[in-house]
C-alpha positions as CSV (number, residue, x, y, z in Angstrom):
1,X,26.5,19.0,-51.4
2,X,28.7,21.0,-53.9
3,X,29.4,24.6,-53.7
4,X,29.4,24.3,-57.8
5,X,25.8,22.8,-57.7
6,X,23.7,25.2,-58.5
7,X,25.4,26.5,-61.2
8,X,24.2,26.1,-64.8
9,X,25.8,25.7,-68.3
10,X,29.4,27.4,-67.3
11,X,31.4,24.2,-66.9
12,X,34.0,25.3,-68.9
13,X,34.2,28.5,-66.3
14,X,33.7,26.1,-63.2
15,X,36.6,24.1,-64.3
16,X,38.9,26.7,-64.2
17,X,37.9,27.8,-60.8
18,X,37.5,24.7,-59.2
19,X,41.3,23.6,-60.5
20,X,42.4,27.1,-59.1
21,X,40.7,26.3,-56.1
22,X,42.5,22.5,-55.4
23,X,46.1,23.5,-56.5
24,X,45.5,26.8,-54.1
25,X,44.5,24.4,-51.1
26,X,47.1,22.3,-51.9
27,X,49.5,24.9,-51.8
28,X,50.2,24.9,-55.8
29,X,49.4,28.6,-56.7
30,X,52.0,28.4,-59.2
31,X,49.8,27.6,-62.4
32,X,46.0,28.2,-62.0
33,X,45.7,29.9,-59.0
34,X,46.1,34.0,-59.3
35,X,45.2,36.5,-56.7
36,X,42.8,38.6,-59.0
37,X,39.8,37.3,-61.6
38,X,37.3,38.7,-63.5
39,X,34.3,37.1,-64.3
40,X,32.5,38.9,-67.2
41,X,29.4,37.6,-69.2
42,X,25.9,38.5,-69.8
43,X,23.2,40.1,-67.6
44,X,21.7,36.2,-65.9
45,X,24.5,34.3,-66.9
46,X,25.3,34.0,-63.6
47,X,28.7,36.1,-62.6
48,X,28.0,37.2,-58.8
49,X,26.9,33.0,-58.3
50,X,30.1,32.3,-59.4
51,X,32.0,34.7,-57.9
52,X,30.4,33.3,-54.5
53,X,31.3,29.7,-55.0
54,X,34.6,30.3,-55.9
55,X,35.0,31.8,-52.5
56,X,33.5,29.5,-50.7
57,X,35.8,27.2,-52.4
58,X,38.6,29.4,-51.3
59,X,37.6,30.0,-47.9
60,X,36.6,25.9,-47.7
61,X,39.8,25.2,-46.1
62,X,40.9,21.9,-47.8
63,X,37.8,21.5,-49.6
64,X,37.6,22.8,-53.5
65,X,33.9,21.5,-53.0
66,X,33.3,23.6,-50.3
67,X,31.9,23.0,-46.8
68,X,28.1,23.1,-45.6
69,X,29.2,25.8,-43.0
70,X,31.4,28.1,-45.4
71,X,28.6,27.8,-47.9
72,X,26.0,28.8,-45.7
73,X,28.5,31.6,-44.1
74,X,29.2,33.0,-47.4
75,X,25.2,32.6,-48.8
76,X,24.5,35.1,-46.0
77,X,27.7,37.1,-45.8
78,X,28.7,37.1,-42.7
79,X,32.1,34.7,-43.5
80,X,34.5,36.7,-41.7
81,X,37.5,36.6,-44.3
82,X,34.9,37.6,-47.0
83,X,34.5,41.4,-48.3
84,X,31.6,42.5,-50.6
85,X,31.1,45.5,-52.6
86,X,27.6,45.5,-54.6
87,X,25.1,48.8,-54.9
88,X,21.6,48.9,-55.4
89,X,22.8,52.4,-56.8
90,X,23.2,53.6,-60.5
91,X,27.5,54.0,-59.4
92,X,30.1,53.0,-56.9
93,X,31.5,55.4,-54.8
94,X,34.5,56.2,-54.5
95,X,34.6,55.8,-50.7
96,X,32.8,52.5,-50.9
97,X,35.9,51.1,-52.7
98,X,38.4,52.8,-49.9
99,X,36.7,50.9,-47.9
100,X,37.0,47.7,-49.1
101,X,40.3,48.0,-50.1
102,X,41.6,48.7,-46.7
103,X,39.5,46.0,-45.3
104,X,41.5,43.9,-47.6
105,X,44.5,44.5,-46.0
106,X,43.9,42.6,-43.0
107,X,44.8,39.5,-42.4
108,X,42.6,36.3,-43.0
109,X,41.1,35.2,-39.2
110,X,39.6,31.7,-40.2
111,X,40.7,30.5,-44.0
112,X,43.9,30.6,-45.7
113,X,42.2,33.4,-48.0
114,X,40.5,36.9,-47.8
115,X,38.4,37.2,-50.5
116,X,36.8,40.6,-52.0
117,X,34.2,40.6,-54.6
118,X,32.7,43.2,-56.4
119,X,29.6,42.3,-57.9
120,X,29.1,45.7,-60.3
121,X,32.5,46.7,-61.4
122,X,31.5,48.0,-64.4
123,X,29.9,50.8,-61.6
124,X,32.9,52.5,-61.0
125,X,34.4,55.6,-62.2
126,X,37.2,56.6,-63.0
127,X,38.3,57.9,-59.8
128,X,36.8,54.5,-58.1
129,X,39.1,52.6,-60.3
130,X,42.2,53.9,-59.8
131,X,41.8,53.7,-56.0
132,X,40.9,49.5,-57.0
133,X,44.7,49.5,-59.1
134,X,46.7,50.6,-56.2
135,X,45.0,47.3,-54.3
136,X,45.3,45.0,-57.6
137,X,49.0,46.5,-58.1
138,X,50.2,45.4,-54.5
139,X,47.7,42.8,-53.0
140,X,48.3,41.1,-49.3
141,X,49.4,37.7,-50.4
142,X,47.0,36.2,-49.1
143,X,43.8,38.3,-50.5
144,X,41.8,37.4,-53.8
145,X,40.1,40.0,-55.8
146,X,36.9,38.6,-57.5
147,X,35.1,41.7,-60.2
148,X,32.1,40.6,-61.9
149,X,31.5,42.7,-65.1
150,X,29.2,42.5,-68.4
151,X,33.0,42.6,-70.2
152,X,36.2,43.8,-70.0
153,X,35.9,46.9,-72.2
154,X,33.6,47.8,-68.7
155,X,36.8,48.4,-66.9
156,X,39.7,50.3,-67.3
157,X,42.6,48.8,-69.2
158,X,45.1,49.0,-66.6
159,X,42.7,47.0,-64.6
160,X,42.0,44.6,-67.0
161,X,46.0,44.2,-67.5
162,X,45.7,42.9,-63.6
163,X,43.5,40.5,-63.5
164,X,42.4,37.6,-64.8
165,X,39.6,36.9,-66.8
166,X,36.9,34.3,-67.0
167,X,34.2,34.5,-69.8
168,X,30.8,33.0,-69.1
169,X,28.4,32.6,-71.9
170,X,24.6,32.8,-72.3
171,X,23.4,28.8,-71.2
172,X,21.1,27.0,-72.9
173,X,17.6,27.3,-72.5
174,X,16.9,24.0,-71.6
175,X,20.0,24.1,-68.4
176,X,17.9,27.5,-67.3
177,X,15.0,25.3,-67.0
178,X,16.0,22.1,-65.3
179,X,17.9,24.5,-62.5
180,X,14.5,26.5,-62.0
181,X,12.6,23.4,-61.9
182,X,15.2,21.3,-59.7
183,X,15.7,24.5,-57.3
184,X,12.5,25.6,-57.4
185,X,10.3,23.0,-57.7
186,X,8.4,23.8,-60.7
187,X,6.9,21.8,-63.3
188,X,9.5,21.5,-65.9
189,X,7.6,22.5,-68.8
190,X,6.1,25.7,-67.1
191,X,10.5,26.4,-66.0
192,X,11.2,25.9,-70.1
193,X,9.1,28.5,-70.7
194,X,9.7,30.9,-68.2
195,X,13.6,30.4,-69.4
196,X,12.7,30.7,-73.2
197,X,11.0,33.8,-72.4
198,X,13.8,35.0,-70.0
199,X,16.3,34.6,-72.8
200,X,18.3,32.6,-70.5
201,X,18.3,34.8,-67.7
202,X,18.4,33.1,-64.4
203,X,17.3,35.1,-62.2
204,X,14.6,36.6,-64.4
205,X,13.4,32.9,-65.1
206,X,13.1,32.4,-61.5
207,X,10.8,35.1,-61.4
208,X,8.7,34.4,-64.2
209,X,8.1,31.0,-62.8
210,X,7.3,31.6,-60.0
211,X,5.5,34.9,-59.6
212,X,2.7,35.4,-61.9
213,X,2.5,39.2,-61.4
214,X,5.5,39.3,-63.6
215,X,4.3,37.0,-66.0
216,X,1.3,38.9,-66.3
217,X,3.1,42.2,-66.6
218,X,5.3,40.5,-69.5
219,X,2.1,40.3,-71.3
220,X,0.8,43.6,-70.5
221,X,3.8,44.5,-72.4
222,X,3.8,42.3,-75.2
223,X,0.4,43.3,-76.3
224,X,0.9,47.2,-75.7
225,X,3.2,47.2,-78.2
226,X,1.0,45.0,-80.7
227,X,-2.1,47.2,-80.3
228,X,-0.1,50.0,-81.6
229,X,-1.7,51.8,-85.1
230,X,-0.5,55.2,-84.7
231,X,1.2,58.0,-83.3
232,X,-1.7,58.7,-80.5
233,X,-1.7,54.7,-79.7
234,X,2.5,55.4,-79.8
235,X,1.9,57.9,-76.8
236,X,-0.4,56.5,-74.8
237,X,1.7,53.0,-75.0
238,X,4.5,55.2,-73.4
239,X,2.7,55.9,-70.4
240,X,1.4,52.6,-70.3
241,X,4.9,51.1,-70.4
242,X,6.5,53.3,-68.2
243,X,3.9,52.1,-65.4
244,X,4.5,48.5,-65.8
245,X,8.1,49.4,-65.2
246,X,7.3,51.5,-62.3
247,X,4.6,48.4,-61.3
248,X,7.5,45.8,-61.7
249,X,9.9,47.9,-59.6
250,X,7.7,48.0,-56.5
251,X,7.1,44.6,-56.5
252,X,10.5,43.8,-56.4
253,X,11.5,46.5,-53.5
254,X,8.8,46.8,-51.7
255,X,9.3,44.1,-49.8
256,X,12.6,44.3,-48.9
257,X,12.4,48.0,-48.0
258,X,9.4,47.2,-45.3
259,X,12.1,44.2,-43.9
260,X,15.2,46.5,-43.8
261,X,13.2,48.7,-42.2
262,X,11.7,46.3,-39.7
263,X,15.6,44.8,-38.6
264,X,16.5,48.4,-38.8
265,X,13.8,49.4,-35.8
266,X,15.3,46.2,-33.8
267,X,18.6,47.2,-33.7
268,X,18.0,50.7,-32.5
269,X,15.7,49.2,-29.7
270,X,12.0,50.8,-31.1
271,X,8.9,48.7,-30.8
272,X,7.1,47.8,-33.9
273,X,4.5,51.0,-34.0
274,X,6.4,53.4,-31.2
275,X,7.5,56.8,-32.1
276,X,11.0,56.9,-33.3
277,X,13.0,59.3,-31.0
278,X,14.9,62.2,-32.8
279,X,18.2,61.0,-31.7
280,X,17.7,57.9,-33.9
281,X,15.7,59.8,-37.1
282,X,19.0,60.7,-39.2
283,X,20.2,56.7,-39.3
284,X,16.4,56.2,-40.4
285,X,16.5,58.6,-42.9
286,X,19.8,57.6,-44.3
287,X,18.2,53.8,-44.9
288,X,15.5,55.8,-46.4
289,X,17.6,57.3,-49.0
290,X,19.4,54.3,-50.2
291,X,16.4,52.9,-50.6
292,X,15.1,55.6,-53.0
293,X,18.3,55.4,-54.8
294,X,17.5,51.8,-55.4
295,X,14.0,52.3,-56.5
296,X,15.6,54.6,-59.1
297,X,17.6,52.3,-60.4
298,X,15.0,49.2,-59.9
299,X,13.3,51.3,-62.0
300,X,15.5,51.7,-64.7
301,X,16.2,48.0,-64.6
302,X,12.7,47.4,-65.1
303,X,12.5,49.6,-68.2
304,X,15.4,47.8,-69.7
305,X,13.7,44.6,-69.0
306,X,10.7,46.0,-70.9
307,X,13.1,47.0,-73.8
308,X,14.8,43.5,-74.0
309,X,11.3,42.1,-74.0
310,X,10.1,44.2,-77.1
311,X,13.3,43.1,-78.6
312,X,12.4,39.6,-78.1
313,X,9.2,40.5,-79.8
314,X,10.3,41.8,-83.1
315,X,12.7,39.6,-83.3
316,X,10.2,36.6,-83.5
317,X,8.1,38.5,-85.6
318,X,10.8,39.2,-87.9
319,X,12.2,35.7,-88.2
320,X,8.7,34.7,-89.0
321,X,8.9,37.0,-92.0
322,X,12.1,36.1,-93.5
323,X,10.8,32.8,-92.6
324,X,13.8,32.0,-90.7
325,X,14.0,28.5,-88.8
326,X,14.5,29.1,-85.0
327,X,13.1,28.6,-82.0
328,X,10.9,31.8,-80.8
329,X,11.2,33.4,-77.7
330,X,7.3,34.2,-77.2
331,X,5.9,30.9,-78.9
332,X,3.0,31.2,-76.3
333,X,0.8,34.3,-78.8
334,X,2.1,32.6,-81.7
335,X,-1.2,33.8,-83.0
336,X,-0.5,37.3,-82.4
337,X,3.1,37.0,-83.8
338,X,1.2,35.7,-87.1
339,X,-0.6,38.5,-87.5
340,X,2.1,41.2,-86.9
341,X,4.7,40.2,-89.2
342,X,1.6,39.8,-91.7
343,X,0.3,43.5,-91.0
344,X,4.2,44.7,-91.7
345,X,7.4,44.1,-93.5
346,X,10.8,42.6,-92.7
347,X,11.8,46.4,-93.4
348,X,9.5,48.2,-90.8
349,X,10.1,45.7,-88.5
350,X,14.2,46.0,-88.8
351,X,12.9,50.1,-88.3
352,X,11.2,49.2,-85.4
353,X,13.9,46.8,-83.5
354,X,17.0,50.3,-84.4
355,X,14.4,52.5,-82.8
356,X,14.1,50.4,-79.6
357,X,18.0,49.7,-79.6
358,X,18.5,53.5,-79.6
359,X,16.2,54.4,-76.6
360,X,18.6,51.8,-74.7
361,X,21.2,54.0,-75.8
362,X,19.3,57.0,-75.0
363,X,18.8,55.9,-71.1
364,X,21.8,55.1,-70.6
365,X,22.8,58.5,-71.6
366,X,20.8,59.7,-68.5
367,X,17.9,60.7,-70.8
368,X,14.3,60.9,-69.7
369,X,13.3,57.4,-69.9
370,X,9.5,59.1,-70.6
371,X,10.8,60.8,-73.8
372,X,12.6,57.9,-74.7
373,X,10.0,55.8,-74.6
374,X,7.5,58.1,-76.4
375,X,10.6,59.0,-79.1
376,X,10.9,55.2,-79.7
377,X,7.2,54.3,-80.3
378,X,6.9,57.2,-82.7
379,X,10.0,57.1,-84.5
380,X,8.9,53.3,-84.8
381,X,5.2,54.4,-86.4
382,X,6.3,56.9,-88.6
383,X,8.9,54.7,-90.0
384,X,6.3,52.1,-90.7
385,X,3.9,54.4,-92.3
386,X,6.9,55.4,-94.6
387,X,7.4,52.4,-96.0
């Protein structure tokens, strides 16, 4: 078993990681080895993965492959000589980064290395940031600093002079698939699909083939926005939207919030249904706030999702008017695609796929994703019935 296994359609980034890796162990740091990386690429392309088997690797002592226990220490995060910053929050603290950076100054107690990866870099502020340079500027010599980031232009440039960085790209559809149906056992033409319509996101495909309340929330949202005629239908699509996002968000913290909570009730000694004692309510209630602060931005993930979706769907439809060769992203309702770029023109559609691009823009601007939703699906019929 490889630590680089699992990976998918980076091998030009897996290379360079794993040659860093053996001259490191070897004791040749002098030409690939460096003792801070970026890893930037699209969302599902796979950065975090790859920022956790090049640890491995790392913390593998004489082993760029890695071995079974480092893998399975660093899977679960418990390696000792490993540090983690990642937030189910819309930002990084500033003291969440303190912290990490003075845990980085100890030294390693089982592998050559201490690693520290940030997942989100993109995350932090300003302030955050510049509390991360002093640690890049003058790093142990011993510790590697792995940040994971959509792209450089994410971070400041003074980080970005300090590090080193590794571009992944968007893989194929059809190394998305045979990783869902190798990992997961699915039926390989059920994992194509689920990766087409994923756009090549991992860990969305993973969830599309195997959990068909997402699937079937994918096509809730597909046909909202084809049964829209007018203004009125442009509203009440809003709402309906908005709760498939909110549906979509549950599902994917619900779960975890009822286990966090469970372990958290262990630790603290209370039986499964005993009163909690006062003494022990705060540490309850501050589990209970990260975990709204994730829903919120669960939430906002999911919209997003729903956005890159509709994209996904005007796209097609527009290619099939221009009558564009190319494979389509929602080739299941080709029938429905057929009828939508009939019922419009390449122009409306193009009108349609700006509006949708600028309620992204508008979210991330902290407006209401509500308004933005109903501003988008308006703006997008009253532009048609211009034309």
């Amino acid at each position: 078993m490889s630590v680089w296994d699992d990976l998918t359609g980076q091998a030009d980034a897996i290379a360079t990681f794993r040659a860093a890796a053996e001259e490191s162990l070897a004791g040749d740091a002098s030409r690939s080895m460096t003792h801070s990386w970026l890893i930037t690429g699209p969302p599902g392309s796979g950065r975090s993965n790859l920022a956790y088997a090049f640890a491995a690797a790392l913390l593998s002592n004489g082993n760029p492959d890695g071995d079974t226990a480092t893998i399975r220490q660093v899977d679960a995060r418990t390696h000792p000589d490993l540090g983690v910053l990642s937030t189910e929050r819309v930002i990084i603290t500033i003291d969440e980064v303190r912290t990490l950076v003075k845990n980085s100054n100890y030294s390693p107690s089982a592998a050559r290395y201490r690693v520290m990866i940030i997942e989100d870099a993109d995350r932090m502020r300003e302030a955050a940031s510049n509390v991360l340079l002093k640690a890049l500027e003058e790093p142990p010599p011993r510790t590697v600093w792995i940040l994971c980031a959509p792209s450089e232009a994410d971070l400041l440039p003074t980080i970005r002079s300090r590090v080193r960085t590794v571009r992944l790209r968007v893989p194929a559809v059809a190394d998305v698939a045979d990783l869902i149906a190798r990992r997961d056992g699915i039926d390989l033409a059920a994992a194509t699909r689920a990766a087409r319509e994923a756009q090549s996101h991992i860990g969305m495909a993973h969830r599309l083939a195997t959990n068909e309340n997402a699937r079937q929330r994918r096509e809730q949202t597909l046909q909202t926005a084809l049964r829209i005629r007018s203004v009125s239908d442009a509203v009440v699509a809003a709402a309906t939207l908005l709760e498939v996002a909110g549906q979509d968000a549950k599902a994917i913290t619900a779960e975890r919030d009822a286990e966090e909570r469970e372990n958290a009730l262990r630790s603290l000694g209370v039986a499964p249904g005993a009163t909690v004692p006062p003494a022990l309510r705060s540490q309850l209630k501050a589990l209970e706030e990260d975990q709204k602060r994730r829903a919120t931005r669960s939430l906002r993930d999911g919209i997003d999702r729903i956005m890159v979706d509709l994209l996904s769907l005007y796209r097609d439809i527009l290619l099939l008017q221009l009558g564009v060769g190319g494979e389509l992203v929602n080739a299941s309702i080709m029938p429905d695609l057929r009828r939508a770029s009939a019922a419009a023109t390449p122009e409306q559609t193009l009108a349609t796929l700006d509006a949708i691009a600028e309620a992204r823009r508008r979210i991330e601007g902290n407006i209401a994703p509500a308004l933005a939703l109903e501003a988008m699906l308006i703006t997008a019929t009253r532009r048609t019935a211009q034309q």
